[in-house]
N, C-alpha and C positions, 0 to 999 in steps of 0.2 A: 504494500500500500504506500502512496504515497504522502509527503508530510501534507496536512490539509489547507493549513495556512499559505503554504506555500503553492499553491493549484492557481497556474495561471493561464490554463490553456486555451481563454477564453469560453470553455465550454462550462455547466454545469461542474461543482462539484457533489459527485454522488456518495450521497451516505447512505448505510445499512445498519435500521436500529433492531433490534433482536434482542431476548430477554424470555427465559422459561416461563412457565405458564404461572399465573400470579405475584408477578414481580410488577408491573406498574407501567407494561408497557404503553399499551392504548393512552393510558392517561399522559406521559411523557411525550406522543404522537401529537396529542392533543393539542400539546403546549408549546410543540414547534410550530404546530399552522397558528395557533394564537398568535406567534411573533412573525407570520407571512410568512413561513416557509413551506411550498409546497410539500405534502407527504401522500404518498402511494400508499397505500393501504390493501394489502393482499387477500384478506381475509375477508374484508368490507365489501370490493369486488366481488368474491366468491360468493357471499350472501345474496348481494346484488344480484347475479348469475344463478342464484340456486332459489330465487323466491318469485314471486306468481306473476308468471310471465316472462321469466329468464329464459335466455337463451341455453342453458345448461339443463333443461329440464326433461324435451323429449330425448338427447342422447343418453343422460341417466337415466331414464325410466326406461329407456331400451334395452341398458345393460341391468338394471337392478329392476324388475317389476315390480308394481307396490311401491317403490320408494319415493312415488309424488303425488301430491293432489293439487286443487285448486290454490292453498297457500304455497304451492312451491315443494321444495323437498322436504319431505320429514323426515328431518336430521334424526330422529331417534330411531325409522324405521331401517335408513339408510347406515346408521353407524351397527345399530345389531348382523347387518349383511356384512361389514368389513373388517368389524373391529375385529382381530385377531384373525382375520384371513389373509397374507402376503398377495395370494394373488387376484383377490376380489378388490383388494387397494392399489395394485396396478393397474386394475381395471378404471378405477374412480380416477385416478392418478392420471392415467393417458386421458382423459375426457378435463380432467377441470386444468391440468397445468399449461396445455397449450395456448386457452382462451386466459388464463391470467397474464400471458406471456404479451397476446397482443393487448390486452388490456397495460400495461406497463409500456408495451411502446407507444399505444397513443397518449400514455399520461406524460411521457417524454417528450414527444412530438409538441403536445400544449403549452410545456412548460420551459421549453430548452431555452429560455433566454434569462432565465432565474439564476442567481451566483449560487446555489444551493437546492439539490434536492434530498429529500429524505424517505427511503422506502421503510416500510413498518413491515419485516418478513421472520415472523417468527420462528421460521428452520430455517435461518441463514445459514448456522453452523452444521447442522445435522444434514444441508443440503449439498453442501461446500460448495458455497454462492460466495465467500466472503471477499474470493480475490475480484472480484466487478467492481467493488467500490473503492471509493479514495479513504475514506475512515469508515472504522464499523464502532458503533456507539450498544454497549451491553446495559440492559435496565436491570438493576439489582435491590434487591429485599432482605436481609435474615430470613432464614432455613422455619424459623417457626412464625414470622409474619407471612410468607409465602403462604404455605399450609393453611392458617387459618382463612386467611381471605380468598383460597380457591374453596375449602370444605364449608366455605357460606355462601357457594353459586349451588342454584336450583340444582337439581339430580346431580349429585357430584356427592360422590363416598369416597372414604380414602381406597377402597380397592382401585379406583380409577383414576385417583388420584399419584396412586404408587404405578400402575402401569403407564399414563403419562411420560412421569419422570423419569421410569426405565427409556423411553423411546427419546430422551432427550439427553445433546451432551448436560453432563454435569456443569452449574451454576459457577460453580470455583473454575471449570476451563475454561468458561464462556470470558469469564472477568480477567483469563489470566490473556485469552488469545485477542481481546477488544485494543483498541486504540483509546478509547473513553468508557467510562464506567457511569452513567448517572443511577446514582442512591436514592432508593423510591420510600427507605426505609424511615423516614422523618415526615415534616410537615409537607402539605401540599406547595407552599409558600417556599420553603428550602427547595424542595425538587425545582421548582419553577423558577430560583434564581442560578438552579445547577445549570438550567438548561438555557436561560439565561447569559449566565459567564461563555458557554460552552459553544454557542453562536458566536460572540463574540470574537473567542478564540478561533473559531474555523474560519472566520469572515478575515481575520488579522487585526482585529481594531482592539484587540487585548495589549497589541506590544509597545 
């Protein structure tokens, strides 16, 4: 990767924010479009795609029957078909990852004259996506504020909570392989001056 401040190639510089499940990411996303910077959002799209009217819905229902109705996919009927099958998730996998792929070029295409872009891709690492970007920013929590604030989203038991994390690098690599760390594990207000400083510093107006 290259130093971020230092990106002068007249193009975007591209960042990759990423952070295990209940670490604070979304909210962190959040807080970079509050300060104008465009953020890609992977998952946002996919919902987009998988709800009533999506374009992802007859080729999933093709491959998964039963997995949609009039509101779109249901994600709970759709996750019992794959969860714990490899190849029923390549299945899903070759259908939603192509259309996320043009969905990200035309958010590129929209935005290419921005000093900064930010994608929100929460298997940067587990995809090894990370060398695309110029900096990759990891959202980080304590080990038992994580935990609790995933085992207080609707249908969420620690059994699925612990299989999650199994299919995820571990929190300590993430932080050790990042170029930036933002700490979600404080106030709303602290996070929001991290990310803050942290613009600053990428943009060069920190020196």
């Amino acid at each position: 990767m290259t130093n971020a401040a230092g990106h002068g190639s007249g193009k975007p510089m591209l960042i990759g924010l990423t952070g295990s499940i209940g670490m604070g990411k979304s909210t962190v996303a959040s807080m970079f479009e509050k300060a104008g910077i465009p953020v890609f959002d992977a998952d946002a799209e996919v919902r987009k795609m998988q709800g009533p009217g999506g374009e992802l819905l007859a080729p999933i229902e093709g491959a998964f029957p039963g997995s949609t109705g009039a509101d779109g996919v249901d994600r709970g009927k759709l996750g019992e078909l794959v969860f714990g099958n490899k190849e029923a998730l390549k299945r899903l996998e070759a259908i939603v990852h192509p259309a996320v792929g043009a969905k990200r070029a035309q958010f590129f295409g929209d935005n290419g004259t921005a000093p900064m872009l930010v994608f929100d891709i929460p298997l940067l690492f587990e995809r090894g996506g990370e060398a695309a970007f110029d900096a990759v920013i990891v959202v980080s929590a304590p080990a038992e504020m994580q935990r609790a604030r995933v085992l207080g989203r609707p249908d969420m038991t620690s059994e699925k909570f612990e299989d999650i994390l199994r299919l995820q690098v571990p929190d300590a690599e993430k932080r050790e392989r990042a170029d930036y760390v933002i700490d979600t594990g404080t106030t709303l207000a602290e996070t929001e001056a991290q990310v803050s400083a942290l613009i600053d510093r990428l943009a060069g107006t920190d020196r």
